[in-house]
SEGU-676946 format. One line per 5 residues: their letters; for each residue x, y, z of N, C-alpha, C. Coordinates in Angstrom, 2 decimals, always signed. Layout:
SEGU-676946
a> X Y Z X Y Z X Y Z ~ ...
end
This chain:
SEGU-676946
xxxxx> -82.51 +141.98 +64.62 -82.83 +140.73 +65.28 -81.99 +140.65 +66.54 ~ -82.59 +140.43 +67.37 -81.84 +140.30 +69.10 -81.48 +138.73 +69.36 ~ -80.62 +138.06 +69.80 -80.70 +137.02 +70.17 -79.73 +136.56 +71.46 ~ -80.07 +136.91 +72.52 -79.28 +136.48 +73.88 -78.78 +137.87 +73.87 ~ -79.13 +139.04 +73.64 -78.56 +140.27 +74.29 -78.11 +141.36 +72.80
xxxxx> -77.63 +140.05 +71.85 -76.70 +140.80 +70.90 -77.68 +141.13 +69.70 ~ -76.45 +142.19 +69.16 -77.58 +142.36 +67.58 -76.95 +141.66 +66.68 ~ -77.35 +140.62 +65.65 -76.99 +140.38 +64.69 -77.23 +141.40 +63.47 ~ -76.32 +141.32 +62.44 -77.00 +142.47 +61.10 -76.10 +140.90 +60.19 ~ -77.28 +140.77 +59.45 -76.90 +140.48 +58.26 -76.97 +140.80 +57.30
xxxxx> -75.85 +140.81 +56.45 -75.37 +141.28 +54.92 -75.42 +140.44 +54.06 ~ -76.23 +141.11 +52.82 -76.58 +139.91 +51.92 -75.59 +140.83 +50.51 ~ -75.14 +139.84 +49.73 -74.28 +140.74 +48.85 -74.97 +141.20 +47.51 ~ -74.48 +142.85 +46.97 -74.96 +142.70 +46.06 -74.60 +143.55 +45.27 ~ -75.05 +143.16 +43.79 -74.28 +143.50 +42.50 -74.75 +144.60 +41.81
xxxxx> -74.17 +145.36 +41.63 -74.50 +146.41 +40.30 -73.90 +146.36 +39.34 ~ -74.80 +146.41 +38.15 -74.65 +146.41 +36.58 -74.82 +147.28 +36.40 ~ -73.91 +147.54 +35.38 -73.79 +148.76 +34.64 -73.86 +148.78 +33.36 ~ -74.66 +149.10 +32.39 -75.10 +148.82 +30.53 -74.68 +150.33 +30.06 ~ -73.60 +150.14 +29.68 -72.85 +151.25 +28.92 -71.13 +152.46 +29.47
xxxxx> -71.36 +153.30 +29.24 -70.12 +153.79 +29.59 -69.84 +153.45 +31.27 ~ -68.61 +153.82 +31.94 -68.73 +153.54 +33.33 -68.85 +155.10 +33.64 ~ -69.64 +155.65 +34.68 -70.06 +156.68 +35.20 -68.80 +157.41 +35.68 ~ -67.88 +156.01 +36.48 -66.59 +156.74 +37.09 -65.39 +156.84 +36.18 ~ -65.45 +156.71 +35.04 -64.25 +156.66 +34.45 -64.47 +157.48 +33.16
xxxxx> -63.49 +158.65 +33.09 -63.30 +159.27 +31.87 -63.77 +158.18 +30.35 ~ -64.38 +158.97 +29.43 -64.21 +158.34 +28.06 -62.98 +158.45 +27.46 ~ -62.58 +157.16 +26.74 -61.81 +157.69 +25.85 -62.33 +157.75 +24.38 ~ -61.51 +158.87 +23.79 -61.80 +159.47 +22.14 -60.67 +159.11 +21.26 ~ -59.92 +158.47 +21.69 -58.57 +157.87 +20.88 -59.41 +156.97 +20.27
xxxxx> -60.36 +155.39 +20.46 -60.66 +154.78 +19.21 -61.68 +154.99 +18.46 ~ -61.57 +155.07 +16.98 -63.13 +155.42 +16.22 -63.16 +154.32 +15.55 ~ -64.47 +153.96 +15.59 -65.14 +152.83 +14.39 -65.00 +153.43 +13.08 ~ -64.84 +153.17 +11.98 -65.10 +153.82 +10.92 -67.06 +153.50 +10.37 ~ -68.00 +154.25 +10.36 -69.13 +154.31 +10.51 -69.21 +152.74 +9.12
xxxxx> -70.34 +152.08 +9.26 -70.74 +151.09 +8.21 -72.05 +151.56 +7.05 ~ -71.47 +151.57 +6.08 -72.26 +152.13 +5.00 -73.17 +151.13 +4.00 ~ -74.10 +150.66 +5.00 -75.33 +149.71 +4.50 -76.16 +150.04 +3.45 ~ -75.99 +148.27 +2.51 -76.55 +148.63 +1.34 -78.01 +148.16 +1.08 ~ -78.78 +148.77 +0.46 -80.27 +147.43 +0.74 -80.83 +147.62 -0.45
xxxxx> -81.70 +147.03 -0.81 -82.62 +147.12 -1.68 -83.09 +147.84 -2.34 ~ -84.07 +148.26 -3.20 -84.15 +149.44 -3.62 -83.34 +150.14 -4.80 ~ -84.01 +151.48 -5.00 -83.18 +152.77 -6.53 -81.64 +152.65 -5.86 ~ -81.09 +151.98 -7.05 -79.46 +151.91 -6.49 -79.02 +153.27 -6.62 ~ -77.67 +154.07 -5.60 -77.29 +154.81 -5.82 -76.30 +155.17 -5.30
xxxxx> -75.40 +156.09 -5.12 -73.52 +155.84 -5.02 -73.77 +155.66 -3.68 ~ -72.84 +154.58 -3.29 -72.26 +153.92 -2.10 -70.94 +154.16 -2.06 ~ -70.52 +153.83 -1.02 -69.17 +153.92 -0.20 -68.97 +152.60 +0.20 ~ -67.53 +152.14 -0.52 -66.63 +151.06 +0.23 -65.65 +151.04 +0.49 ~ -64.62 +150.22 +1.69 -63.41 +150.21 +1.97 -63.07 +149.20 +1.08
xxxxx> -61.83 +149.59 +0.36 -61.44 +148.86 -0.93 -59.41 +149.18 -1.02 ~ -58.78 +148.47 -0.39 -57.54 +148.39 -0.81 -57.12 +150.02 +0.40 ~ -57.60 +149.35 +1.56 -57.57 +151.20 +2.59 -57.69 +152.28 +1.98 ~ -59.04 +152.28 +1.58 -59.01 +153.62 +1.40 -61.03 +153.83 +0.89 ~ -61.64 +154.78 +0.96 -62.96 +154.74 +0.25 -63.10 +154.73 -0.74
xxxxx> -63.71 +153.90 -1.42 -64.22 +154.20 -3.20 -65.23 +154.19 -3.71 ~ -66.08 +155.01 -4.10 -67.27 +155.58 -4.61 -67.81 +154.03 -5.50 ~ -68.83 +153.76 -5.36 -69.63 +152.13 -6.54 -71.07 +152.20 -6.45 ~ -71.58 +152.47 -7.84 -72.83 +152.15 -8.31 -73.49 +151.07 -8.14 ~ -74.65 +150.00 -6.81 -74.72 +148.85 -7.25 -75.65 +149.11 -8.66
xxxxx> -75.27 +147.93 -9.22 -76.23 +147.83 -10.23 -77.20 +146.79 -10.60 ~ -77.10 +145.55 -9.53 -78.05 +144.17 -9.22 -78.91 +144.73 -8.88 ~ -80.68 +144.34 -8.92 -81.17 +144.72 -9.06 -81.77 +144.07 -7.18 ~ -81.23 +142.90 -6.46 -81.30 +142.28 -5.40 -80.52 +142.97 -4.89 ~ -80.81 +143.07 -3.70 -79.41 +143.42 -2.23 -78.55 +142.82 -2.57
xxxxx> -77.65 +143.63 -2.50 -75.91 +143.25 -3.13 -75.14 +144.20 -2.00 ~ -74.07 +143.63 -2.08 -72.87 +144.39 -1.29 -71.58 +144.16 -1.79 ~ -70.84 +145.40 -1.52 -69.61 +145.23 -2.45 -68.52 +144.34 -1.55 ~ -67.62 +143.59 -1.90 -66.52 +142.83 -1.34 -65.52 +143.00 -2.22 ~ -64.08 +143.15 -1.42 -62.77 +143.24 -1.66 -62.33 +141.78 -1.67
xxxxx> -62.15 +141.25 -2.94 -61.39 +139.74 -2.93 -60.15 +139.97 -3.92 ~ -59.19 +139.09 -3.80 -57.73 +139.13 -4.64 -57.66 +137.35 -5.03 ~ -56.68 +137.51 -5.96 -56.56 +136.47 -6.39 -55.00 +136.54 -7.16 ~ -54.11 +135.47 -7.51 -53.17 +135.67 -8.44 -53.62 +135.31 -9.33 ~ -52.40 +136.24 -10.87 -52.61 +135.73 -12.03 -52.12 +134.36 -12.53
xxxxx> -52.97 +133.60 -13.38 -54.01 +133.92 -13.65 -55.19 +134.34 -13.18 ~ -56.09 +135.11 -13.38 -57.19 +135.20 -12.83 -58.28 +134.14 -13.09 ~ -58.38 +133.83 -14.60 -59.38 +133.10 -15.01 -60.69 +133.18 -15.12 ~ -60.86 +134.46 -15.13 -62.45 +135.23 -15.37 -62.73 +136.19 -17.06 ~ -63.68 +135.64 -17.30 -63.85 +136.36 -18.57 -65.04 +137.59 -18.20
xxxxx> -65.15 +138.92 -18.18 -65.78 +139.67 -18.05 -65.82 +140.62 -19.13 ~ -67.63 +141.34 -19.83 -67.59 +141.69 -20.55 -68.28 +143.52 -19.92 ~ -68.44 +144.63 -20.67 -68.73 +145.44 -20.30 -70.67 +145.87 -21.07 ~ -70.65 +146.00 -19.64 -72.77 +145.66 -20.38 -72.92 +147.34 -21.17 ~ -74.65 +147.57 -21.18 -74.90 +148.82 -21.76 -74.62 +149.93 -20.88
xxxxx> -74.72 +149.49 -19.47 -75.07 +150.79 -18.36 -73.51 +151.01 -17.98 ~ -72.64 +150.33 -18.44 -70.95 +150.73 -18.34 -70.12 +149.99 -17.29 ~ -71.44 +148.92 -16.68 -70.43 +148.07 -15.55 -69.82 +147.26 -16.10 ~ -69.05 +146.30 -15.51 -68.05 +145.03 -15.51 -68.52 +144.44 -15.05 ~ -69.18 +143.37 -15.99 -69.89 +141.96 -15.15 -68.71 +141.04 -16.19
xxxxx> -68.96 +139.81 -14.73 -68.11 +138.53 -15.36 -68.80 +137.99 -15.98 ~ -68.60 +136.79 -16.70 -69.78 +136.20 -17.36 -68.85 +134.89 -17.85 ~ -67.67 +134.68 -17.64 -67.38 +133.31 -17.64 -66.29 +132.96 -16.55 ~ -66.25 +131.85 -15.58 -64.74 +131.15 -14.77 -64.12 +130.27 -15.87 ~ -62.96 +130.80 -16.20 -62.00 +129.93 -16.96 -61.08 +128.87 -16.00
xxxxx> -61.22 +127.55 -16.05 -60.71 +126.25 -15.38 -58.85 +127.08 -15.58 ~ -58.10 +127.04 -14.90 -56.35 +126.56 -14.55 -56.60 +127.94 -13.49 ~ -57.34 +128.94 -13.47 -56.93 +130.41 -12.92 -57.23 +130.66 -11.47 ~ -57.49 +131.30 -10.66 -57.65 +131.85 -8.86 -58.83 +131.25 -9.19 ~ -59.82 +131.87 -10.05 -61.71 +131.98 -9.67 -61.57 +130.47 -9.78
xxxxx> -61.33 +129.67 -10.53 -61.89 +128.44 -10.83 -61.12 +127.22 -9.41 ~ -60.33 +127.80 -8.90 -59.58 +127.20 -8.03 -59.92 +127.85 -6.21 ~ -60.71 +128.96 -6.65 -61.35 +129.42 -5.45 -60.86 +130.14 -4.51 ~ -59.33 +130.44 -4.60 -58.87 +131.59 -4.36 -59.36 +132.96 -4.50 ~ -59.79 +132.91 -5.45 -60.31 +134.47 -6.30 -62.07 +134.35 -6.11
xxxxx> -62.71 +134.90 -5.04 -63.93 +134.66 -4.69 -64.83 +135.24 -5.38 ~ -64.94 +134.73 -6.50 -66.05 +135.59 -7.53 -66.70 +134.94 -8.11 ~ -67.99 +135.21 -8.39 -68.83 +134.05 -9.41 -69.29 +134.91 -11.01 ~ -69.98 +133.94 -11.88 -70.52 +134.01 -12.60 -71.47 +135.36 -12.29 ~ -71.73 +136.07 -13.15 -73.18 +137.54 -12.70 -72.04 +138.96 -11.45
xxxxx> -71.38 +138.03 -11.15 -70.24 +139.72 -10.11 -70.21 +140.71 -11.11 ~ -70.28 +141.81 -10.11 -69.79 +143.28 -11.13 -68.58 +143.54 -10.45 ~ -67.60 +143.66 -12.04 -66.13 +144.29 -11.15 -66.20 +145.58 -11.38 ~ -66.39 +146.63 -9.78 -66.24 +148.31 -9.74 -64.90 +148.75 -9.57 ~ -63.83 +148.01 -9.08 -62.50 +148.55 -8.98 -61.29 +147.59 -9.01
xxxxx> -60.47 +147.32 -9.14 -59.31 +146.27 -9.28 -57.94 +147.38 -9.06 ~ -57.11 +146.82 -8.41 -55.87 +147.23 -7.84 -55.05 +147.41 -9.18 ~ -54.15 +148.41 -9.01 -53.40 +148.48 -10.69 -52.36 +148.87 -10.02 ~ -50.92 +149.47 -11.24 -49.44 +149.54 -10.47 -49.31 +151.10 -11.47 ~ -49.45 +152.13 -10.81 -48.74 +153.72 -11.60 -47.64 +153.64 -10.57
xxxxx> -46.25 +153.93 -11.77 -44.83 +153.96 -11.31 -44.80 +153.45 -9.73 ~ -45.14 +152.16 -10.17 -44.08 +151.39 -9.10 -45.03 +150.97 -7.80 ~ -45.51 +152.40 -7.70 -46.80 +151.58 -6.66 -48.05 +151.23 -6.65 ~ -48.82 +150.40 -5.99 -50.30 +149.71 -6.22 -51.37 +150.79 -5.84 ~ -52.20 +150.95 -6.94 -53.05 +152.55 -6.81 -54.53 +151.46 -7.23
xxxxx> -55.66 +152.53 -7.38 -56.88 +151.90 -7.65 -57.39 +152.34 -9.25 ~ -57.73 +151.37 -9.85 -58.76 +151.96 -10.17 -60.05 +151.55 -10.40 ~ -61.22 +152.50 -10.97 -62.73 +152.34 -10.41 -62.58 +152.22 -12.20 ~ -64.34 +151.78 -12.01 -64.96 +151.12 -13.19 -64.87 +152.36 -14.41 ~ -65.51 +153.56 -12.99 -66.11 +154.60 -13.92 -64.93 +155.49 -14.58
xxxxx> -63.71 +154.73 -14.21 -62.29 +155.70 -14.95 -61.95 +154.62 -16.24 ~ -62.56 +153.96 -16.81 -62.07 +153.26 -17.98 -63.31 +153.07 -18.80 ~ -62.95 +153.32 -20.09 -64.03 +152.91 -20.89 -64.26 +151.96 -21.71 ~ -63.70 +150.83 -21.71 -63.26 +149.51 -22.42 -63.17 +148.62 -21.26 ~ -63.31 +147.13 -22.05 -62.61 +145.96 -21.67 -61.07 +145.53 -21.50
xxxxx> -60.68 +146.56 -22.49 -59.28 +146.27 -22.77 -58.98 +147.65 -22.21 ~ -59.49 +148.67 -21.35 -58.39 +149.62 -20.25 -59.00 +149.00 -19.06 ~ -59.73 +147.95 -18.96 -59.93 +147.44 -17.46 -58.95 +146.36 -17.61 ~ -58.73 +145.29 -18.54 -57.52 +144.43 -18.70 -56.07 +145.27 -18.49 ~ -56.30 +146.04 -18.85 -55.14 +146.79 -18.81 -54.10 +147.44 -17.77
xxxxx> -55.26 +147.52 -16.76 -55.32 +147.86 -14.97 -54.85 +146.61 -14.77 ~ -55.66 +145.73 -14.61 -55.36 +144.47 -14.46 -53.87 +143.84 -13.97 ~ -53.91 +143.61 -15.99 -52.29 +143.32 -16.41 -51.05 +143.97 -15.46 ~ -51.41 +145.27 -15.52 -50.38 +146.10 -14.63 -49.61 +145.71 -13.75 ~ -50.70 +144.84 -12.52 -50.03 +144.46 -11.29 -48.96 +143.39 -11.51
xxxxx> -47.92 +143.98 -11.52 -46.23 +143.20 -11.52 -46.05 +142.75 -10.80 ~ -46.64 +142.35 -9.43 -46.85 +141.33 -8.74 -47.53 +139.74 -8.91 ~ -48.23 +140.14 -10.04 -49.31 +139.49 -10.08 -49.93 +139.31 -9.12 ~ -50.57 +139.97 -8.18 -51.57 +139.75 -7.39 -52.41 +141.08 -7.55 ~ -53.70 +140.25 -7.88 -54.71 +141.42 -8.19 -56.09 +141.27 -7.20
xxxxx> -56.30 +142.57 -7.03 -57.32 +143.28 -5.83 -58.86 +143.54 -6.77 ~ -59.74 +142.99 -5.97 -61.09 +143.58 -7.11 -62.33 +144.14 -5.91 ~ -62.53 +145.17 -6.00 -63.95 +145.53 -5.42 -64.91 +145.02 -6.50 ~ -66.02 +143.94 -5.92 -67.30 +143.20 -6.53 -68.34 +143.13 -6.25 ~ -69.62 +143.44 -6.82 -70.76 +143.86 -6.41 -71.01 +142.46 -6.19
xxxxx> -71.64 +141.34 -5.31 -72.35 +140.57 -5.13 -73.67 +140.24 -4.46 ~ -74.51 +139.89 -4.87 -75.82 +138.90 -4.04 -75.66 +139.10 -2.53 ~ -76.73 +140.08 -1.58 -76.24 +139.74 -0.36 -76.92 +139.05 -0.18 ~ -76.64 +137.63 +0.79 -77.59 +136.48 +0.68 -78.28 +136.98 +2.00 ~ -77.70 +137.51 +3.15 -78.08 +137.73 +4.45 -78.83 +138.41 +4.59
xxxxx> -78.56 +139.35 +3.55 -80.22 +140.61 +3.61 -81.16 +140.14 +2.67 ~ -81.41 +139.03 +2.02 -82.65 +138.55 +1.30 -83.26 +137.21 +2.08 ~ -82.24 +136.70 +2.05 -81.99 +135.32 +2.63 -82.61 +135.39 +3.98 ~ -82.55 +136.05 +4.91 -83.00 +135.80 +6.32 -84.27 +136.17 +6.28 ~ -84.46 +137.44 +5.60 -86.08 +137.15 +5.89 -86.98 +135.92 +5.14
xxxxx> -86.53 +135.75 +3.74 -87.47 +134.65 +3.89 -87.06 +133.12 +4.48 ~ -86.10 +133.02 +5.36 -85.50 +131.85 +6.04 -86.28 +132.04 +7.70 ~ -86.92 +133.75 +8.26 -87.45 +133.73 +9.02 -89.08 +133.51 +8.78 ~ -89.69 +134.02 +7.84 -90.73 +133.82 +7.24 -90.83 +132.21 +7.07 ~ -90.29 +131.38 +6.65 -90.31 +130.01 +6.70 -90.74 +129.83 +8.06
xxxxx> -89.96 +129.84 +8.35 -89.81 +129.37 +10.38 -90.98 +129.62 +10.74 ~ -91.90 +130.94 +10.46 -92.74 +131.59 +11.60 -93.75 +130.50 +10.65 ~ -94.01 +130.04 +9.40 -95.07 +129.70 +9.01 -95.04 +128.10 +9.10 ~ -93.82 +127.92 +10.08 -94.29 +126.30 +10.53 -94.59 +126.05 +11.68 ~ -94.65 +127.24 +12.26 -95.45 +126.95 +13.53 -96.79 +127.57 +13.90
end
């Protein structure tokens, strides 16, 4: 554009985005995600959970999308759990004075307990469902912790993977 002899240039500003690594800058390989080992529906079969740092092998055995969770509680615990035919640890009663009934200890009625924190000489080790064959060597793990604070990997209800679709299915069929 000319105006009285001169050139004007105008500059208009502008932005580049960039969606993902930066082109000019080395990656770094120092942080890793530890990969997520999704559970769904379907022929249950061995899964992987982080349970007390570290992986531990768990059968779901609900027959709904379930996912395992790491909850603790002190003793008392206040859960009565019996051992079914297929060899899991389901609870099946909250006893009122203990963690569960006071809500500390995040477990309900129908949970499967696959692992609970125990004490070999002195320090807090794991163990899994499938290393005891009784009620009374899973109490026994239990009891152990001389802290009294006890660790439980628990199969529960995932509400988010049942729950949303038919909470989206609702939605789409009211409009």
């Amino acid at each position: 554009m000319r105006a009285g002899g001169l050139s004007l240039l105008l500059l208009l500003p502008i932005s580049i985005v960039f969606v993902g690594p930066s082109p000019w800058r080395a990656q770094s390989n120092t942080a890793r995600v530890a990969p997520r080992v999704p559970r769904q529906a379907g022929p249950p079969g061995l899964q992987k959970a982080r349970f007390m740092g570290r992986w531990v092998d768990w059968k779901p055995v609900m027959q709904e999308a379930s996912k395992a969770e790491e909850v603790g509680g002190d003793m008392p615990l206040g859960i009565r759990f019996s051992m079914r035919d297929d060899g899991a640890f389901e609870i099946t009663e909250i006893i009122s004075g203990g963690s569960a009934s006071a809500g500390t200890l995040e477990v309900q009625v129908g949970n499967i307990i696959h692992a609970v924190s125990c004490e070999v000489g002195g320090r807090k080790d794991v163990t899994t469902a499938s290393e005891v064959d009784s009620v009374e060597q899973m109490t026994q793990a239990i009891l152990s912790n001389s802290d009294e604070v006890v660790m439980m990997l628990v199969e529960k209800p995932d509400e988010g993977a049942a729950g949303s679709i038919s909470f989206l299915t609702n939605v789409a069929k009211g409009f």
